[in-house]
N, C-alpha and C positions, 0 to 999 in steps of 0.2 A: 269048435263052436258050430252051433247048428245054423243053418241059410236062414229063419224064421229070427232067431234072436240077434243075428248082424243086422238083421232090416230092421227090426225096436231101434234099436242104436243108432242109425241112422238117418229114422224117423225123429229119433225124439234130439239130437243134437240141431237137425233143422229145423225143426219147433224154437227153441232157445235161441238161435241166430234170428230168425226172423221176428221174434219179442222184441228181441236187443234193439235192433233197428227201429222197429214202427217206433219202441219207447222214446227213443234218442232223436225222432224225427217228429214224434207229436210235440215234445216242447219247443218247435221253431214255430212263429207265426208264416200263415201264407204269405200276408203282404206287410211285411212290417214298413213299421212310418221310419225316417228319416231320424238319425241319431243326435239325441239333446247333445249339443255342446256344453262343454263343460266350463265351467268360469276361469279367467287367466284373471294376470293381473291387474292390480287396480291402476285405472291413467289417474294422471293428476287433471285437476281443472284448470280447464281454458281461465287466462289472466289477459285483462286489458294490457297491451304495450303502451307504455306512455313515451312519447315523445323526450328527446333528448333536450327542449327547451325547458320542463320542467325539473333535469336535476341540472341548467344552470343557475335559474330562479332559486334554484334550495340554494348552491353555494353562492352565490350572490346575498341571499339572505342573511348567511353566517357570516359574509365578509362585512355587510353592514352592522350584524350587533357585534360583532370583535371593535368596530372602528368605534361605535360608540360608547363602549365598555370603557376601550383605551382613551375617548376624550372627554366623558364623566371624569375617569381618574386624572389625567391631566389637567384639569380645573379644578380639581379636590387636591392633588397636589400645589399646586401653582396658587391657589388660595390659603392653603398652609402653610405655605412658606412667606407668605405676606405677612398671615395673621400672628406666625412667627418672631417674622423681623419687628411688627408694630410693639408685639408685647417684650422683643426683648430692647427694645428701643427705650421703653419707659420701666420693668422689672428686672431683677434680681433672682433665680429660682434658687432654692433654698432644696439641696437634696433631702437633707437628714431629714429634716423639719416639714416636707412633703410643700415649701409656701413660699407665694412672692413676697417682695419687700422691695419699696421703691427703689431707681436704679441708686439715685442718691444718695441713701443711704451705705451701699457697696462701697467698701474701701475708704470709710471717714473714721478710722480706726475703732470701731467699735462693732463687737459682734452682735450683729442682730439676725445672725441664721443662729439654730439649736450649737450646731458643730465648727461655729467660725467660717465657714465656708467663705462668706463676703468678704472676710478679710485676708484671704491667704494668697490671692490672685492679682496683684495690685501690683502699679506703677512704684517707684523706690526712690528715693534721691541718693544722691550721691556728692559730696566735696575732698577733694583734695589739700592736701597738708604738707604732701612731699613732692618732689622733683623727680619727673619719670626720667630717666638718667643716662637715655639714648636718646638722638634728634639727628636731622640731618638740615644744612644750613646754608641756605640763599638759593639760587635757580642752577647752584654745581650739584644739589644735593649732597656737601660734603658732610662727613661724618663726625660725629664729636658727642663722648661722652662724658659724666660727670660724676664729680668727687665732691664729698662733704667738703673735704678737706682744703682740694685748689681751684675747686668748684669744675669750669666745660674745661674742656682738653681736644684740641683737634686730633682726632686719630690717624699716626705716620703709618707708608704701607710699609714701615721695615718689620718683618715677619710673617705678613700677613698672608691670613689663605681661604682658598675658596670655602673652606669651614667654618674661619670667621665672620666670612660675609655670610653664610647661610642660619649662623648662629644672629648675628643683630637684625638682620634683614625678620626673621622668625618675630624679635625682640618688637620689632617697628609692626605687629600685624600682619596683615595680605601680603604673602609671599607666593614668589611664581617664576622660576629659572632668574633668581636673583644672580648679579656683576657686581664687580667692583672695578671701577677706575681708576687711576693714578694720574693723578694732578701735580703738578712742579709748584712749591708755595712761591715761587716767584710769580708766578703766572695768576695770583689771588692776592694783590699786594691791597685792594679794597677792604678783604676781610680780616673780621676782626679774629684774629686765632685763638687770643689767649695762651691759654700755656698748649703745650705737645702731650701727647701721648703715644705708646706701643703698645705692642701685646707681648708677654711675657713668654718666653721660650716653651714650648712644649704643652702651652694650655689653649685648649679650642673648644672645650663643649662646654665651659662655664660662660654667665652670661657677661657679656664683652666690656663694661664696664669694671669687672671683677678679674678681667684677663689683661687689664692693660695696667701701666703705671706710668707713674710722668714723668717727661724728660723736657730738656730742656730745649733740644732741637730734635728738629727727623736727620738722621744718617743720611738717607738715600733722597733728602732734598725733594721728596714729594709726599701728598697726601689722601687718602681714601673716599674717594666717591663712588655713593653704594645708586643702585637703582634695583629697586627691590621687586617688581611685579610689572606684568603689563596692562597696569591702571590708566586709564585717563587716554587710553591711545587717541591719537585724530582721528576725527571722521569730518569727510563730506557733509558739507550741511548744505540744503537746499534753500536755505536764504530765500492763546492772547494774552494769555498775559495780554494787559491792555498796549494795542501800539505791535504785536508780536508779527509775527506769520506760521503758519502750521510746520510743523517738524516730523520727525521720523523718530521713535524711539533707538534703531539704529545709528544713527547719529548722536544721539547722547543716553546711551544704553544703562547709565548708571542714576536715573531718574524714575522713582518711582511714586504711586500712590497710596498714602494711608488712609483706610478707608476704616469706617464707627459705625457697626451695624448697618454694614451695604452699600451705606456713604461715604464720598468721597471727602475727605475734610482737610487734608493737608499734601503738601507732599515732604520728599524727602530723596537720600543719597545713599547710592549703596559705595560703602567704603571698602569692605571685604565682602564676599559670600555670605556672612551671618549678620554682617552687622550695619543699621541703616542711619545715618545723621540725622537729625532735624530738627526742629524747634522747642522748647519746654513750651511755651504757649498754645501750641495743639492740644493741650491734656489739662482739661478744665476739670473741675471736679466731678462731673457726670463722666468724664472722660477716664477714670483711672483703672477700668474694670479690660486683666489683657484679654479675655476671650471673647469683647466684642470688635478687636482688631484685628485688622489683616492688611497684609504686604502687598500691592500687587504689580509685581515687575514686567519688563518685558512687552507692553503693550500700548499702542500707539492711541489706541482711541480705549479711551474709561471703557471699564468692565467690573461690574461685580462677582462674576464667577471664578472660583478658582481665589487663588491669592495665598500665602505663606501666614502663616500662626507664628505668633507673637511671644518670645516666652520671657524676655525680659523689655520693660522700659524704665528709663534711667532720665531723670531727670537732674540737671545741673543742679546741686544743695544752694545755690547761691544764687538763682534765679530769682529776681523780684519785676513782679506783677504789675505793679507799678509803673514801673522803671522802664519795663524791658530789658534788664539787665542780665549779664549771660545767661541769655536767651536761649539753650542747647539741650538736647535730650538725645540718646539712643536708643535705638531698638533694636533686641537681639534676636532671630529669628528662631523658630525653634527648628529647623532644619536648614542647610545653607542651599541657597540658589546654586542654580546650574549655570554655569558661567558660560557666554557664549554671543555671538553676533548682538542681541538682544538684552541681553542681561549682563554687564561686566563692571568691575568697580572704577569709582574715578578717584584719582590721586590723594589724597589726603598733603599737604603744600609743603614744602619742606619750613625750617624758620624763621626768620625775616628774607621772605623771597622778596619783598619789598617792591610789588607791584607800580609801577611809576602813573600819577599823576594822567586824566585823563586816557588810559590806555583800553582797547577795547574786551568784553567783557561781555558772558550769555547769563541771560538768565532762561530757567523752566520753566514747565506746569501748564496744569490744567486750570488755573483759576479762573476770575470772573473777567471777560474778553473787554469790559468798562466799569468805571463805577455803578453799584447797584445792578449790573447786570444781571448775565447767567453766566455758567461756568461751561467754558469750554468741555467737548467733548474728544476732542482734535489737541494732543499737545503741542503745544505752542512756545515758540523760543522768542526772547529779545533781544537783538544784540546794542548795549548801552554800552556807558563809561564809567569809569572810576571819577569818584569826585574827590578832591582833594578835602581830609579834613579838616584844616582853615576854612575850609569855604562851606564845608557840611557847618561846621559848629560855630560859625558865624551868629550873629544876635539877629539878621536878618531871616536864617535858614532853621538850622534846630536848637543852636545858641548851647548851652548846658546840660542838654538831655544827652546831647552826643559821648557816649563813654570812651574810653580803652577799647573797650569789649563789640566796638560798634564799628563800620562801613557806610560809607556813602556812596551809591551806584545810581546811575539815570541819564536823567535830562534834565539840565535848568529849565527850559524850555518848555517842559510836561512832552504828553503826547506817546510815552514808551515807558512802561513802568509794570514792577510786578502786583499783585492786587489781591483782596481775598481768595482762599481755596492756594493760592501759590505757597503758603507759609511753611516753612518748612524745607522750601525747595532747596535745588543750586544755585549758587552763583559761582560761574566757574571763567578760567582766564588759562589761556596756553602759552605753553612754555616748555617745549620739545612735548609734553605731556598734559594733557589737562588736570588743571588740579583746582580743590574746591576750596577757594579764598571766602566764601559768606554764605549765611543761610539765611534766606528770605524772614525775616521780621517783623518790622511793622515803616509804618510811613504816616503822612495826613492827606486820607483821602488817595486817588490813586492817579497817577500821571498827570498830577498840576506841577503847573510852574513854578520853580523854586521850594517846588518840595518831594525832591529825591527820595527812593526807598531807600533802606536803613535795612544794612543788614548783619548778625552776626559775625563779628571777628574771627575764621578759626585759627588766625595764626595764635590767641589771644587762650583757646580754647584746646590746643593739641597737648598739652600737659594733662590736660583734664582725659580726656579723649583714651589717649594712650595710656593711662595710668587703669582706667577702669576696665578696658579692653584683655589688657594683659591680665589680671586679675580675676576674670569672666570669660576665657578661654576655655 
């Protein structure tokens, strides 16, 4: 290569470099400005803090309309159950037929719901015709059953065994870790035996009047005394019934109230767990309807909440209105009480316990504290006397209204005496056990002088009693 064309080449390669540059250095500004920032993220907006006394105020707010929600509806309830009680006080509802119909017409044997409805729920009567065929007899509670044939029979303990006693004791009702005793008939030279009886070799689950046969003497010179439950036990009494003093349902725990659409209207006795003594005269014709009754045990001062459902009552067939004449009804509960400090049966009497003349004697209840009064809220016990009946059915006292079927308990005197809202109640007397000798009845007027209460017989009544019981088990 020649010296002339290396210098071209080196000429014109510096020509090109020095293009390059000025080009690359024109597009920069001398003094450029300060470089835009570019946008970041978006802040959120400033928010007022509110003070923490404005979200007590909120919950404070909410806590007042919950309270007043809740006692709107508490006064919407509590008035519905008024307007309730008023209408079923005076109606009948009538499902099928969608309609009321006076209470009164309910249970007067005619259908006037679409589907019977009124008449299928009703009170029953009941009479006996036959001889309930077990008993136990005088304050030994001896045993004695009965034969068409040779009629009572005392029952000798030659063979007998804790099966038998579990079997009649079952026979008698309210049972509960039933005994049997063995008595010397020498040792009862009072009683009337009549003829003897045993139980037959080898038979213990039929029923014990079926298992025995009659003999002439007992072998082993003694005889059977059952004690069948622990009814009637003592209690401590802290000593209105007009003339009364306030009581403790613990102390006579088998005292309860029947209560007619939330009212109290009678009382009554619990015998076993299901089943309640008391009056035929509680159950008037307005009265025959069972689902506006209730049981209500266990409770020292009246309460209408709560209470046991009714599923049968039983009115004596023989009951006259009139009269007062066996005076007696039961009531079957439809589920049994809970037995316990509060709630427990009292004795049902053994028969001719033959209570002596003057001997002292409780009555219950919550009834009216005097004549015309009001009715105690606090039950109330009175402790009276037996009056003898010569002197009840004397011409000066009740003279010929006095029956068989009737008792005499008080005060000549006046001043102590059972009175309305009592009817129905106990009248009970001890005797290792307490046992219920009368149910409150009727009288003239309440705690006068020379005119004692009057009250159902039940030595008079336990045929009856025990015959329908066993049958309704």
């Amino acid at each position: 290569m020649s010296s002339f064309s290396a210098f071209r080449s080196l000429e014109t390669m510096c020509m090109f470099l020095t293009s390059t540059v000025v080009a690359e250095e024109s597009t920069r500004p001398l003094n450029p400005s300060p470089a835009v920032p570019q946008p970041g993220r978006h802040r959120r907006p400033m928010t007022v803090v509110k003070p923490q006394t404005s979200n007590a105020w909120k919950r404070r707010k909410i806590l007042v309309t919950v309270l007043t929600v809740l006692v709107i509806l508490g006064i919407m309830v509590t008035v519905g159950y008024f307007v309730k009680q008023l209408i079923d006080s005076k109606y009948f509802f009538c499902p099928s037929s969608v309609k009321f119909i006076p209470l009164e017409q309910a249970c007067d044997g005619k259908n006037d719901c679409a589907n019977g409805e009124d008449e299928l729920s009703c009170l029953s009567r009941f009479i006996v015709n036959t001889t309930f065929p077990v008993r136990l007899m005088s304050d030994q509670n001896v045993l004695q059953v009965y034969s068409p044939a040779s009629g009572w029979g005392t029952v000798c303990s030659d063979g007998w065994t804790a099966q038998h006693t579990q079997t009649a004791c079952t026979q008698l009702g309210y049972t509960i870790n039933p005994t049997s005793t063995n008595i010397q008939v020498s040792n009862l030279a009072s009683l009337k035996f009549g003829s003897f009886t045993a139980v037959k070799p080898g038979i213990t689950n039929t029923p014990i009047q079926e298992a025995t046969t009659a003999i002439k003497a007992c072998d082993s010179g003694s005889i059977i005394s059952l004690t069948c439950s622990d009814c009637g036990l003592e209690t401590v009494s802290s000593d209105r019934i007009v003339g009364g003093v306030n009581a403790k349902i613990e102390e006579w725990p088998w005292q309860v109230s029947l209560q007619h659409n939330g009212q109290h209207t009678c009382g009554g006795s619990l015998v076993s767990p299901q089943w309640v003594v008391t009056a035929a005269h509680c159950f008037s014709s307005t009265k025959k309807e069972l689902s506006r009754w209730r049981v209500m045990s266990g409770q020292t001062y009246l309460t209408t909440l709560g209470g046991s459902y009714v599923d049968r009552i039983i009115v004596n067939g023989q009951y006259a209105t009139k009269e007062n004449d066996y005076d007696i009804a039961l009531m079957k509960l439809s589920s049994p009480i809970k037995v316990g400090v509060k709630s427990k049966p009292v004795c049902l009497p053994p028969k001719s316990l033959n209570v002596p003349d003057n001997f002292p004697l409780a009555v219950t209840g919550w009834g009216l504290l005097k004549e015309n009064g009001v009715v105690s809220d606090t039950l109330q016990v009175a402790h009276i006397s037996l009056i003898g009946r010569s002197t009840c059915a004397s011409p000066a006292i009740y003279g010929s209204h006095i029956t068989q079927r009737m008792i005499c308990a008080g005060s000549m005197k006046g001043g102590v005496d059972a009175c309305q809202g009592d009817s129905g109640g106990p009248l009970t007397y001890f005797s290792s056990q307490w046992n219920l000798i009368g149910v409150v009845s009727w009288g003239v007027g309440c705690a006068e002088a020379n005119r004692p209460g009057v009250y159902t017989n039940m030595d008079e009544m336990l045929n009856w009693i025990y015959t329908f019981i066993e049958k309704n088990s």
